[in-house]
Structure formats: C-alpha cells, structure tokens
BAVOFI-929667 format. One line per 8 residues: their letters; for each residue x, y, z of N, C-alpha, C, O. Coordinates in Angstrom, 1 decimal, m for minus. Layout:
N
A> X,Y,Z,X,Y,Z,X,Y,Z,X,Y,Z  ...
//
This chain:
115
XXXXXXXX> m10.0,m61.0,m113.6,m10.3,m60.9,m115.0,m10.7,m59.5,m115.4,m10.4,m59.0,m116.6  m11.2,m58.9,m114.5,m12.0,m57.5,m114.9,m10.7,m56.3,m114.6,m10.7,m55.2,m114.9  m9.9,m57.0,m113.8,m8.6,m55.7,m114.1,m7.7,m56.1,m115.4,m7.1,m55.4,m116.0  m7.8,m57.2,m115.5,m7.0,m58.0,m117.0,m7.3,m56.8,m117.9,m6.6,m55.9,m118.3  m9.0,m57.1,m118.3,m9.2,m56.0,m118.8,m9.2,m54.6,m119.6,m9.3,m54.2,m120.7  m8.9,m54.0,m117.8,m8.9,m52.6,m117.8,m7.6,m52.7,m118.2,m7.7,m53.0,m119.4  m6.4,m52.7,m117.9,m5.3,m53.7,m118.3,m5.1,m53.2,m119.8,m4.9,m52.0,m120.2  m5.3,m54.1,m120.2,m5.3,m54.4,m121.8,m6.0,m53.1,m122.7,m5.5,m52.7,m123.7
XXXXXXXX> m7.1,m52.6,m122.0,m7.7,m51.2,m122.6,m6.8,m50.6,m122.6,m6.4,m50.4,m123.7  m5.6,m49.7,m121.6,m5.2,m48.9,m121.3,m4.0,m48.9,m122.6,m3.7,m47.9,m123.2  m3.6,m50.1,m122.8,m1.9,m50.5,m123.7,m2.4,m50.0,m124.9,m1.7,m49.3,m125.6  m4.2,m50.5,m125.3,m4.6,m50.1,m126.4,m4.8,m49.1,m126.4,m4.8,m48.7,m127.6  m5.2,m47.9,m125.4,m5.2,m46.8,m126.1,m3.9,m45.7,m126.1,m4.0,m44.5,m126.5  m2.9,m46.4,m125.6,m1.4,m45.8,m125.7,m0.8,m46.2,m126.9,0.3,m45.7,m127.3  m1.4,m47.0,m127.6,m1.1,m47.5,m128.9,m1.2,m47.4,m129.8,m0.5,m47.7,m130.8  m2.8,m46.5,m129.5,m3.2,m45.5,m130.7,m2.7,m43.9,m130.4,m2.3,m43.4,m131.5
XXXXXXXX> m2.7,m43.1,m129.6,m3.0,m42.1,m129.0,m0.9,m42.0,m128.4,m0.9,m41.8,m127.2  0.1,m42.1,m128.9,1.1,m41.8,m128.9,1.6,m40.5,m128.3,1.1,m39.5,m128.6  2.5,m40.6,m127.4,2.9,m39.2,m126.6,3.3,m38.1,m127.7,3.0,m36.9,m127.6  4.1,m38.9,m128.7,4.7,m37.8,m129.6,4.6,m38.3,m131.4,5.0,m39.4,m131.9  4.3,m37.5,m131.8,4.1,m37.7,m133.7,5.2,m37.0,m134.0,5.5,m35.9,m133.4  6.0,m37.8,m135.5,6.7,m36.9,m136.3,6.1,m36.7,m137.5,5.7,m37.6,m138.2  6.0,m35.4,m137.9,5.6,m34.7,m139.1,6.6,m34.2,m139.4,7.4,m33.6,m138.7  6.8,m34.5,m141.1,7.6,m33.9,m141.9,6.8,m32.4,m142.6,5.6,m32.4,m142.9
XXXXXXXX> 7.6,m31.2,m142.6,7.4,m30.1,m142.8,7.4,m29.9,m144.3,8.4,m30.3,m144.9  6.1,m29.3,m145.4,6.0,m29.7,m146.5,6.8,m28.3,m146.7,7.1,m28.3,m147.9  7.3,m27.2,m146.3,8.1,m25.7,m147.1,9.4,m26.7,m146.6,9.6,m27.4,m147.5  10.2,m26.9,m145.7,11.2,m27.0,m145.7,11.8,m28.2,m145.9,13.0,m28.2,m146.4  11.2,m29.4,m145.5,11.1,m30.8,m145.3,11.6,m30.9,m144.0,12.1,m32.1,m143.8  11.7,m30.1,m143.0,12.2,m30.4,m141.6,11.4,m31.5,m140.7,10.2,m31.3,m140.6  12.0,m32.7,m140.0,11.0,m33.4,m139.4,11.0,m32.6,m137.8,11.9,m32.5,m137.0  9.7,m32.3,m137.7,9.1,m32.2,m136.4,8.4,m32.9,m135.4,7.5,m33.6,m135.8
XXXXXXXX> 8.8,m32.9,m134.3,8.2,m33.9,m133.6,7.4,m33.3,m132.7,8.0,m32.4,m132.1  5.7,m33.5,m132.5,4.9,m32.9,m131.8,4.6,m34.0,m130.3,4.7,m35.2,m130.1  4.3,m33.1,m129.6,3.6,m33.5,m128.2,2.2,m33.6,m128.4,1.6,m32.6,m128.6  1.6,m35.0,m128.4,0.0,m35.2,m128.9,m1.1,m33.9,m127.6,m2.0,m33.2,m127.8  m0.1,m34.3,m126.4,m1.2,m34.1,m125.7,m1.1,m32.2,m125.6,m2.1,m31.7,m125.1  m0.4,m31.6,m125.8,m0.1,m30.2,m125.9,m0.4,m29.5,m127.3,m0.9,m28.4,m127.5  0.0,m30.8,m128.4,m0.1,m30.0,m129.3,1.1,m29.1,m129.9,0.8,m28.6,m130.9  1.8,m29.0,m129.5,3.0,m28.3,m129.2,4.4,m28.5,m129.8,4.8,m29.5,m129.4
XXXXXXXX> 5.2,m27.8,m130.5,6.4,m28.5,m131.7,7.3,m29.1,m130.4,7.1,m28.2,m129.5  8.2,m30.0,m129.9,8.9,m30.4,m128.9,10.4,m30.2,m129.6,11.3,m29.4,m129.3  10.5,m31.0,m130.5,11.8,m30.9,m131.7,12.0,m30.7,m132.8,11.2,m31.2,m133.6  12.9,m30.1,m133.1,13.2,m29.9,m135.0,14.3,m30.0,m135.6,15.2,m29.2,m135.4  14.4,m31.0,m136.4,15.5,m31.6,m137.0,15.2,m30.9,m138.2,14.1,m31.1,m138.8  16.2,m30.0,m138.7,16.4,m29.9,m140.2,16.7,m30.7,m140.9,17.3,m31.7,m140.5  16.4,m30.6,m142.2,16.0,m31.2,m143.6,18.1,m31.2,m144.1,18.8,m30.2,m144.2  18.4,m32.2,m144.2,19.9,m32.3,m144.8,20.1,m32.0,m146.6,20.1,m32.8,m147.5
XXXXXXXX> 20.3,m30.8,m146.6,20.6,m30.2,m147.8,21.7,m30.5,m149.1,22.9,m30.1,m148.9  21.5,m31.0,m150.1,22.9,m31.6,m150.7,23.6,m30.9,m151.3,23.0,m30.2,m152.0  25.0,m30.7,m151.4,26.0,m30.2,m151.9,26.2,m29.8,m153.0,26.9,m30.5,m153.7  25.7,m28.6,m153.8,25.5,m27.8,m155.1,27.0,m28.4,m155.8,26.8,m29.0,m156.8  28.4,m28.2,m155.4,29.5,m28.5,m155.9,29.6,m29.9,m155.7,28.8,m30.2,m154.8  30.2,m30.9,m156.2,31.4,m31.7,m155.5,32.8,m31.0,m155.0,33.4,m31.5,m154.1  33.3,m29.7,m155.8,34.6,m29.9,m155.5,35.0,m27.9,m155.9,34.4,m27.1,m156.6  35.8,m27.8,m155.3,36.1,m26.3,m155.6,36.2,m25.8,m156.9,35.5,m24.8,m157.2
XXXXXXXX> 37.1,m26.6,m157.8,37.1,m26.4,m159.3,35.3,m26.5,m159.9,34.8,m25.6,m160.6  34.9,m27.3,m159.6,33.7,m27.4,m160.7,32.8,m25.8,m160.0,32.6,m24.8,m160.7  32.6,m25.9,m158.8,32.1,m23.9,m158.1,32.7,m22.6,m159.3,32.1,m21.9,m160.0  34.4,m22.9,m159.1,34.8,m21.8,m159.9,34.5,m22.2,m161.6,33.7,m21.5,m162.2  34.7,m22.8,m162.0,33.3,m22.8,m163.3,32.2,m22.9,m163.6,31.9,m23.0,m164.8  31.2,m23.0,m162.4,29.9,m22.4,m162.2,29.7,m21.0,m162.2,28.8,m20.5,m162.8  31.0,m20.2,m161.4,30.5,m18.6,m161.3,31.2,m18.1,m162.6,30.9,m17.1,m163.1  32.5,m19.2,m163.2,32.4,m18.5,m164.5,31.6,m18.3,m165.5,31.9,m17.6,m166.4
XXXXXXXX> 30.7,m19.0,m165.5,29.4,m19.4,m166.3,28.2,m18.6,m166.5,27.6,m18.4,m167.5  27.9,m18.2,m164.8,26.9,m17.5,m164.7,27.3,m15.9,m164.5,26.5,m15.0,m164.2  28.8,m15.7,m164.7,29.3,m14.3,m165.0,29.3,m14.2,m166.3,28.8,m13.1,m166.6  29.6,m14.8,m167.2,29.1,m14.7,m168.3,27.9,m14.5,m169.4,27.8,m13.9,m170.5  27.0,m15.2,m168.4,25.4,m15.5,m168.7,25.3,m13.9,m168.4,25.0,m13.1,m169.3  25.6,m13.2,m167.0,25.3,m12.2,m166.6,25.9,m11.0,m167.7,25.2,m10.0,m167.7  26.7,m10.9,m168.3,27.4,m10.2,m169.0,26.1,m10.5,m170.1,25.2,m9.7,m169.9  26.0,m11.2,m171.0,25.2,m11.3,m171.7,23.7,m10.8,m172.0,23.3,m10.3,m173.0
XXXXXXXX> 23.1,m11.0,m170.8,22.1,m10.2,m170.7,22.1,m8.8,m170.0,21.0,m8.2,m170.1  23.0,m8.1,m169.4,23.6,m7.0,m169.5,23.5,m6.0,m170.8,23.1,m4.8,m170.9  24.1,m6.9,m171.9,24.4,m6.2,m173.4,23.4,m6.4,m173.9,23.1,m5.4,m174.6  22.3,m7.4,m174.0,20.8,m7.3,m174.4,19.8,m6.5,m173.9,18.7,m6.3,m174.4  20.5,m6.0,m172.7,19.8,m5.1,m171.8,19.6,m3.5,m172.4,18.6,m2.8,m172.7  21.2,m3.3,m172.5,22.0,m2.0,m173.1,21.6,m2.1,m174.6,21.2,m1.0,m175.0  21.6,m3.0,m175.4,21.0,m2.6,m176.8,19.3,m2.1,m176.4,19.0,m0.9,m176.4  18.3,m3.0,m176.1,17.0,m2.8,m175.9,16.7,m1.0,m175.3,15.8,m0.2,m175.6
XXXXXXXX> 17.5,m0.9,m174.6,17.5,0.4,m174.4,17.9,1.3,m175.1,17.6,2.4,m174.7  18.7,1.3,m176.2,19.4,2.0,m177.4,18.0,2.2,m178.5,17.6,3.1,m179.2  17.5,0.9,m178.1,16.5,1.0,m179.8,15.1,1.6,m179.0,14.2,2.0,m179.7  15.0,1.6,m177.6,13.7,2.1,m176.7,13.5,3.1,m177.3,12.5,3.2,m178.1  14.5,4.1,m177.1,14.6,5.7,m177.4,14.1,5.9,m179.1,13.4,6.8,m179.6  14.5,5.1,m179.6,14.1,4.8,m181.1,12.9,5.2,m181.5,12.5,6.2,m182.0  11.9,3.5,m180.9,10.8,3.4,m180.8,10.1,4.2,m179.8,9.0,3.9,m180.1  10.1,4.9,m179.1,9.3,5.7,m177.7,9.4,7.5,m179.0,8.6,8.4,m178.8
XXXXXXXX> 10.1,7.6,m179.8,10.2,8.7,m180.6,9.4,8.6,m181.9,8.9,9.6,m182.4  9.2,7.5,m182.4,8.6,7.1,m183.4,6.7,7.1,m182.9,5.7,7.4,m183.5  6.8,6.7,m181.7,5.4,6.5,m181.0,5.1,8.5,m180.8,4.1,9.0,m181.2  6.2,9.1,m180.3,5.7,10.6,m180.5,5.4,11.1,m181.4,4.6,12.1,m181.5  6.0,10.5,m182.4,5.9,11.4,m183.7,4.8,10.9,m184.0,3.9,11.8,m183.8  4.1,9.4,m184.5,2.7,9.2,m184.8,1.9,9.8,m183.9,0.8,10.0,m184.5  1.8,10.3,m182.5,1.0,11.1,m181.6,0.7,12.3,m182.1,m0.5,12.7,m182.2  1.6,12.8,m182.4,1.8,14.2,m182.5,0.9,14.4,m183.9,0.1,15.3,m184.0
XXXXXXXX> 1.3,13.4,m184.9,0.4,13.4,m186.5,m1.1,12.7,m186.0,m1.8,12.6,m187.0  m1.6,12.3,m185.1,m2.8,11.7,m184.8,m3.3,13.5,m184.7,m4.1,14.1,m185.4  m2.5,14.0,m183.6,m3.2,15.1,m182.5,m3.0,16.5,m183.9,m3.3,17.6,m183.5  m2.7,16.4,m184.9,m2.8,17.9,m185.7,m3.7,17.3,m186.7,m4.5,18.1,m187.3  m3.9,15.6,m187.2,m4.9,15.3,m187.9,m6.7,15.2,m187.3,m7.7,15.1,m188.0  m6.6,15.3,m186.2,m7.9,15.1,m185.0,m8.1,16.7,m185.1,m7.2,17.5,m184.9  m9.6,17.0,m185.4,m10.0,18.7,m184.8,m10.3,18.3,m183.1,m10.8,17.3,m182.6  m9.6,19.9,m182.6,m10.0,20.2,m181.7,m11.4,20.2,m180.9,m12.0,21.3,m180.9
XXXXXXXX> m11.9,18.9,m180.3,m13.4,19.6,m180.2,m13.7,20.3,m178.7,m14.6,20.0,m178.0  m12.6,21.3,m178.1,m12.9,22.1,m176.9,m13.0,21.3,m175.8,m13.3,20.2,m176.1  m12.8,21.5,m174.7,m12.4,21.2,m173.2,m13.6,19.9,m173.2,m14.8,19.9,m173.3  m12.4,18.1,m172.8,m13.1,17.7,m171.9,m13.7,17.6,m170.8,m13.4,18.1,m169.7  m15.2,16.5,m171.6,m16.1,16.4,m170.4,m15.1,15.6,m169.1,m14.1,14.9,m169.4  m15.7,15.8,m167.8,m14.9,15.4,m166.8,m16.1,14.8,m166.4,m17.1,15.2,m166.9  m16.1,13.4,m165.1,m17.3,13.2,m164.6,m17.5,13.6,m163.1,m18.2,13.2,m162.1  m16.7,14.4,m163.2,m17.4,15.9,m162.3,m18.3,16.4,m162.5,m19.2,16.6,m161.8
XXX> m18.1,16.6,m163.9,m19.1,18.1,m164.8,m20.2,17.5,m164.9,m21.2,18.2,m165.0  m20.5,15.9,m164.9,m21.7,15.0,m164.8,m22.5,15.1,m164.1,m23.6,14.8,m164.6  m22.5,15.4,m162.8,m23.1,15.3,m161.8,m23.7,16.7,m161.4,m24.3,16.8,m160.3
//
C-alpha cells in the first residue's frame, strides 16, 4: 500500500511539473517550446505569415498605387519647399525690422561674467 502510494505521488507530480512547456512568443507569435527543468528554448516553430497578394495582378496594382501615392507626396514635398524659402525670407525680414527697431544696449551678459 505504502509503495501504491509513493506510486501515485510521483504520476502526480509529472503531471504538474511537465518536461516541456509551449509558449507563444508575444513580438513574433513564434511557438517555443521550453525544457522545464533547464529552463532553456529546446524548439522554435515560426509564426505562419499570410499572403499580402492573392495573385500577381492584384501585387502589380498595389505598387501601382503606392507609386503613385509616392509621386504625390514627392510634389507636396517640392511645393512646401518652394514656399519655405518664401516664408524663412519673410521671417528675416521681420528680424532684421525687430533688430534696427530695438536700441542697442552693448555686449551681452554671459553667465560666465556671473561668476
């Protein structure tokens, strides 16, 4: 009776206490299978990725699409930079009327000169 038992303890703690766990990987979704008693990655099955296309035609009218899109902001690019120069001149010139309307009041303090 008393090896019955010991017996029966042992199944139960193989039961809890499993040679090997699979964890799913939360960045990739890869399942990994660990060695309890090492601790240790044993296998790795990658995560099965699904097919962006069905079919070659629908691909070649995705990159025509997003060649387009790219063209597009390209030319929003090239204007914004046309009217930069604009505004970046407009910003000098109010500087320049700030700095002859401001008197001169002689060499800043530095907090060098503080000390």
């Amino acid at each position: 009776m008393d090896r019955r038992t010991a017996f029966c303890g042992i199944i139960r703690r193989m039961a809890k206490n499993p040679p090997t766990i699979e964890v799913t990987c939360p960045c990739c979704s890869a399942l990994l299978k660990i060695d309890t008693a090492t601790a240790e990655v044993i296998a790795h099955t990658a995560a099965v990725k699904p097919r962006m296309f069905n079919d070659m035609e629908e691909a070649a009218r995705a990159m025509k699409e997003q060649d387009s899109r790219r063209e597009s902001i390209f030319r929003q690019s090239v204007e914004a930079q046309k009217h930069a120069s604009e505004l970046l001149d407009k910003k000098f010139q109010e500087a320049v009327k700030k700095a002859k309307e401001s008197p001169d009041t002689g060499k800043p303090i530095r907090d060098f000169d503080l000390d």
